[in-house]
C-alpha positions as a LaTeX table, in Angstrom:
\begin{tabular}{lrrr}
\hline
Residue & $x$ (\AA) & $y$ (\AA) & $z$ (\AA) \\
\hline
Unk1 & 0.00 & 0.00 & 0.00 \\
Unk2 & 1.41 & 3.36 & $-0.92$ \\
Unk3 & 1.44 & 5.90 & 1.53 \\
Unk4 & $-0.67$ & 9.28 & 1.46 \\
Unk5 & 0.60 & 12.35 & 1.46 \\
Unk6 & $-1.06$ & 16.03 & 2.62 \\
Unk7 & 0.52 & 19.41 & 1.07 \\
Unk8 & 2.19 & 21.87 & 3.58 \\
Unk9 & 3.47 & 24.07 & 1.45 \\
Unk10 & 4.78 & 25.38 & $-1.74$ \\
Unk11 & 8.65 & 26.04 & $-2.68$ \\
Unk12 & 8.21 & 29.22 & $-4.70$ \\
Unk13 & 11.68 & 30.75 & $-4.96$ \\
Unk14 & 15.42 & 29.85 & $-3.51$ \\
Unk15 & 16.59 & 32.76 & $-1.04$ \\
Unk16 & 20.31 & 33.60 & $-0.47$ \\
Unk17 & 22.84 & 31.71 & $-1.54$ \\
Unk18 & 23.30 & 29.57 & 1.30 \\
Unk19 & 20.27 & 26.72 & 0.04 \\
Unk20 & 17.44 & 28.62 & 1.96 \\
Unk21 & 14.23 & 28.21 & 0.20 \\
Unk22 & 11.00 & 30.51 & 0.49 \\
Unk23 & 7.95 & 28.78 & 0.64 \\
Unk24 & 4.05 & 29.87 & 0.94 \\
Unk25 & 2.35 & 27.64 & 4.04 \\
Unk26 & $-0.99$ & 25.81 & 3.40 \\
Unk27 & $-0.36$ & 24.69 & 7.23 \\
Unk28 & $-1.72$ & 26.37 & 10.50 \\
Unk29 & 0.63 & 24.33 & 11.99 \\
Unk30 & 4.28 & 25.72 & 12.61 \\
Unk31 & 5.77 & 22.72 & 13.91 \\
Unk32 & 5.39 & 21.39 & 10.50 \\
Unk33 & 8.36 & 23.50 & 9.68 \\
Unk34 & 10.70 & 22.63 & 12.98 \\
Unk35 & 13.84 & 21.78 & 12.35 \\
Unk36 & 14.25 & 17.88 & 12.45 \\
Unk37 & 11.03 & 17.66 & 10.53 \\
Unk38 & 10.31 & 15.25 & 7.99 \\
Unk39 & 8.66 & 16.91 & 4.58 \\
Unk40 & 8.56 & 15.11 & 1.10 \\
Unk41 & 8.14 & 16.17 & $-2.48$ \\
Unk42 & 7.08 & 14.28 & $-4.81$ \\
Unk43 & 8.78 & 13.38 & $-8.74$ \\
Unk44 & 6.40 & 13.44 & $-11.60$ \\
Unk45 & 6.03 & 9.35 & $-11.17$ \\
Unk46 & 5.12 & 10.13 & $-7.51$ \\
Unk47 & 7.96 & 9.02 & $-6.20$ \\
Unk48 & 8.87 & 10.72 & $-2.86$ \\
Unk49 & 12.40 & 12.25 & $-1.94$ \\
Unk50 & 12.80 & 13.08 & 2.10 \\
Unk51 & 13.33 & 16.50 & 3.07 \\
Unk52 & 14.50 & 16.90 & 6.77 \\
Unk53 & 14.02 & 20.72 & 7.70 \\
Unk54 & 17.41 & 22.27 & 9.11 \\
Unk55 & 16.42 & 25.60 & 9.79 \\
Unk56 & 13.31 & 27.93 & 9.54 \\
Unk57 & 12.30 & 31.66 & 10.31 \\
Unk58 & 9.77 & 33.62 & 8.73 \\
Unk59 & 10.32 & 36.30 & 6.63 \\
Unk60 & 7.58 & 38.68 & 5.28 \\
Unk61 & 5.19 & 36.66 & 4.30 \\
Unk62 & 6.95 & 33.70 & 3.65 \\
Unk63 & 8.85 & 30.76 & 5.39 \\
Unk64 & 12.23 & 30.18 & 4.88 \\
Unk65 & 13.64 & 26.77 & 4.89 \\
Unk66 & 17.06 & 24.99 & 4.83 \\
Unk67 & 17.13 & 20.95 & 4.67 \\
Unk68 & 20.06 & 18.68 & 5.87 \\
Unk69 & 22.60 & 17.83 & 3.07 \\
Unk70 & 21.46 & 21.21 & 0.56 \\
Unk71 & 24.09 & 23.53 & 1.31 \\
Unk72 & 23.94 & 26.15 & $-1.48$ \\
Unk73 & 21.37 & 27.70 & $-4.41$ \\
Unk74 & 22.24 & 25.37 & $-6.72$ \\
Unk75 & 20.89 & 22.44 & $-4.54$ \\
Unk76 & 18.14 & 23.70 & $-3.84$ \\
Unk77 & 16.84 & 25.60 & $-7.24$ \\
Unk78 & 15.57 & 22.25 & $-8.57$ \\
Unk79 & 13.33 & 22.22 & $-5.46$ \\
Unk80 & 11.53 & 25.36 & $-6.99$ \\
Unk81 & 7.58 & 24.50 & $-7.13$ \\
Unk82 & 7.36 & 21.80 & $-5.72$ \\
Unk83 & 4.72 & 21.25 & $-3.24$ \\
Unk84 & 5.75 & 20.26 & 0.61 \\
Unk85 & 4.15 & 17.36 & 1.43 \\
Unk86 & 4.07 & 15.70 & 5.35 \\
Unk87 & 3.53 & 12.07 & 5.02 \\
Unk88 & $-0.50$ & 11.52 & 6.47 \\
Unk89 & 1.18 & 8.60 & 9.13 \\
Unk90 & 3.34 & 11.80 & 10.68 \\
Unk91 & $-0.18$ & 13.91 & 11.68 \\
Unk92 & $-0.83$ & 14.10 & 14.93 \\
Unk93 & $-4.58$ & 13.87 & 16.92 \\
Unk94 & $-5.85$ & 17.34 & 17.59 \\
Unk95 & $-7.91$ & 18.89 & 19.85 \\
Unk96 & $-11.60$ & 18.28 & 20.12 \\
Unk97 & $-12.85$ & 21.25 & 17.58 \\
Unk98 & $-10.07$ & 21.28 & 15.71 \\
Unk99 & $-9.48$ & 19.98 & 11.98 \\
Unk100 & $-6.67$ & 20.00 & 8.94 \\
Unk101 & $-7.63$ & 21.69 & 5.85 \\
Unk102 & $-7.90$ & 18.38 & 3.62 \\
Unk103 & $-10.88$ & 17.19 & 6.24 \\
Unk104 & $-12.91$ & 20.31 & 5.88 \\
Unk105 & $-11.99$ & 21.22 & 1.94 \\
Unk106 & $-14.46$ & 19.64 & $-0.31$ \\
Unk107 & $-17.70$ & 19.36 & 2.85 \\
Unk108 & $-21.11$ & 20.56 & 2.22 \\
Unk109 & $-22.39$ & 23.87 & 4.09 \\
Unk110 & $-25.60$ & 24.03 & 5.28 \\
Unk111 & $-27.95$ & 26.48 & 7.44 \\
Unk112 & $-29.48$ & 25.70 & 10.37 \\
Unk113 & $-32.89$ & 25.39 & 8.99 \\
Unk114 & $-31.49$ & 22.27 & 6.78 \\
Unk115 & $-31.16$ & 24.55 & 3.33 \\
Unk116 & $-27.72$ & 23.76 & 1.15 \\
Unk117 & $-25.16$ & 26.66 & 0.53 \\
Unk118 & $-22.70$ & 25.15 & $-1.39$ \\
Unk119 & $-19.05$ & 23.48 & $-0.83$ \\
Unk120 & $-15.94$ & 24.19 & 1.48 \\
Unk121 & $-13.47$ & 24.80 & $-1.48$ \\
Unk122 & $-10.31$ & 26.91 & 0.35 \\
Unk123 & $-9.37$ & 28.17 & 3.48 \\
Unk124 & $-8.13$ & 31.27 & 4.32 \\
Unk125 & $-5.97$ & 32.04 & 7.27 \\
Unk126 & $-6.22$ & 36.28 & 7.35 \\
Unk127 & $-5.72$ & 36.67 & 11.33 \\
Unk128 & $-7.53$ & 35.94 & 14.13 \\
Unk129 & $-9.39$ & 33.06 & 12.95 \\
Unk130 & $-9.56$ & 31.20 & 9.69 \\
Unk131 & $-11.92$ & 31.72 & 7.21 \\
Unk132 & $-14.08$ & 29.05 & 4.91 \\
Unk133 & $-14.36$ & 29.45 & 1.27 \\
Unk134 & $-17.66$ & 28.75 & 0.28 \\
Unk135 & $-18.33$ & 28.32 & $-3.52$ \\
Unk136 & $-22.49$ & 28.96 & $-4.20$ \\
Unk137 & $-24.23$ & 27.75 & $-7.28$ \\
Unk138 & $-24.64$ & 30.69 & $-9.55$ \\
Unk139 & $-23.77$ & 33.07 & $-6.77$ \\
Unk140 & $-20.42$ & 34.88 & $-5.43$ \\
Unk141 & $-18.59$ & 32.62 & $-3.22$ \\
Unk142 & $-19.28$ & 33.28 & 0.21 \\
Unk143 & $-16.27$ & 34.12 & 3.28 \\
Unk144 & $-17.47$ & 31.80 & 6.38 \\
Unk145 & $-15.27$ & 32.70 & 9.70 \\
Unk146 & $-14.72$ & 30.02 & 11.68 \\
Unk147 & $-16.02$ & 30.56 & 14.71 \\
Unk148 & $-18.44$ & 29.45 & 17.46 \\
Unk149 & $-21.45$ & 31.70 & 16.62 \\
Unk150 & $-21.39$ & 30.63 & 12.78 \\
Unk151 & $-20.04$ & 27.38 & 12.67 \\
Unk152 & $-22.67$ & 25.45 & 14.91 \\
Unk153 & $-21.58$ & 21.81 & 13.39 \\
Unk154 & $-18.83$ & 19.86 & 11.57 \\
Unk155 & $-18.89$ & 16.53 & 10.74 \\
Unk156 & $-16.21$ & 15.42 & 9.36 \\
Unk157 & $-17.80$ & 11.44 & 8.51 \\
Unk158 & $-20.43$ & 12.85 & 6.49 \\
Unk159 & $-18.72$ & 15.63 & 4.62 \\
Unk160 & $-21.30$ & 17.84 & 6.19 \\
Unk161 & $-21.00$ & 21.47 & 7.94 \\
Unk162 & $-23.98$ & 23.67 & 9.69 \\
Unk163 & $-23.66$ & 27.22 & 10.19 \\
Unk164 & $-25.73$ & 29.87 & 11.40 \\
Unk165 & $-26.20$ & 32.43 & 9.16 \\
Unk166 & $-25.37$ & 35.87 & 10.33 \\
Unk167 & $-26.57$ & 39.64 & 9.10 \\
Unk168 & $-24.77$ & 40.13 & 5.68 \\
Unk169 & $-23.13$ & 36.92 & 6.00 \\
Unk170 & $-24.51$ & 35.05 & 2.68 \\
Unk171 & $-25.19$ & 38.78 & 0.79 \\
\hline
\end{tabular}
């Protein structure tokens, strides 16, 4: 069986000259990125190669990454866009009310009174809280926040979210 494998992140551009790499998070989770880390990309015939993060700090609005064993640019610029990938065996359990992207991306919205609103198709992570992409059947797509007074239910077996809808929220 062939393991399974969740994207953290994208390698957009090298940085330096030292085999840093810059690379746009589709993680809430920094640890991801902790040196000693294990991250993966994968070749066109989906074969993995093991990255172990050496060092990371943010910078603007970007990590930056170095991996064991690529010591300079020219390392490292065949890395460029490759999606980060953390092997689905290496998640951990979270917290009661919590969830990765990949479980909520792709569930159906609904309101509380039972009608559809369409599909969970990105997530946004602006600030304080993240926000749920919402693509609507020949409407705009709509900006859920996550939080307790709009998102009343998840389940996560059935593919299935309830929210309450606020004032302006679905305008």
């Amino acid at each position: 069986m062939s393991k399974e494998y969740l994207n953290v992140g994208k390698i957009v551009n090298t940085h330096g000259v030292r085999g840093e790499v810059r690379v746009i998070a589709v993680t809430d989770f920094d640890e991801r990125f902790e040196p000693g880390s294990r991250l993966y990309i994968l070749d066109e015939q989906q074969s993995p190669t093991e990255l172990i993060v050496k060092t990371h700090r943010k910078h603007k609005q970007f990590d930056l990454l170095s991996f064991e064993g690529y010591e300079s640019i020219n390392e490292v610029e065949p890395l460029k866009n490759y999606q980060l990938k953390v092997a689905q065996e290496d998640l951990h359990e979270l917290d009661e009310g919590e969830f990765y992207y990949y479980e909520i991306i792709g569930c159906q919205v609904y309101l509380t009174d039972g009608s559809h609103i369409g599909h969970v198709k990105e997530i946004l992570s602006p600030g304080a809280n993240d926000v749920w992409v919402v693509q609507r059947q020949g409407k705009k797509d709509a900006l859920i926040p996550y939080i307790d007074d709009v998102v009343k239910q998840v389940d996560i077996e059935n593919q299935r979210i309830v929210i309450e809808e606020m004032e302006g929220l679905l305008t």
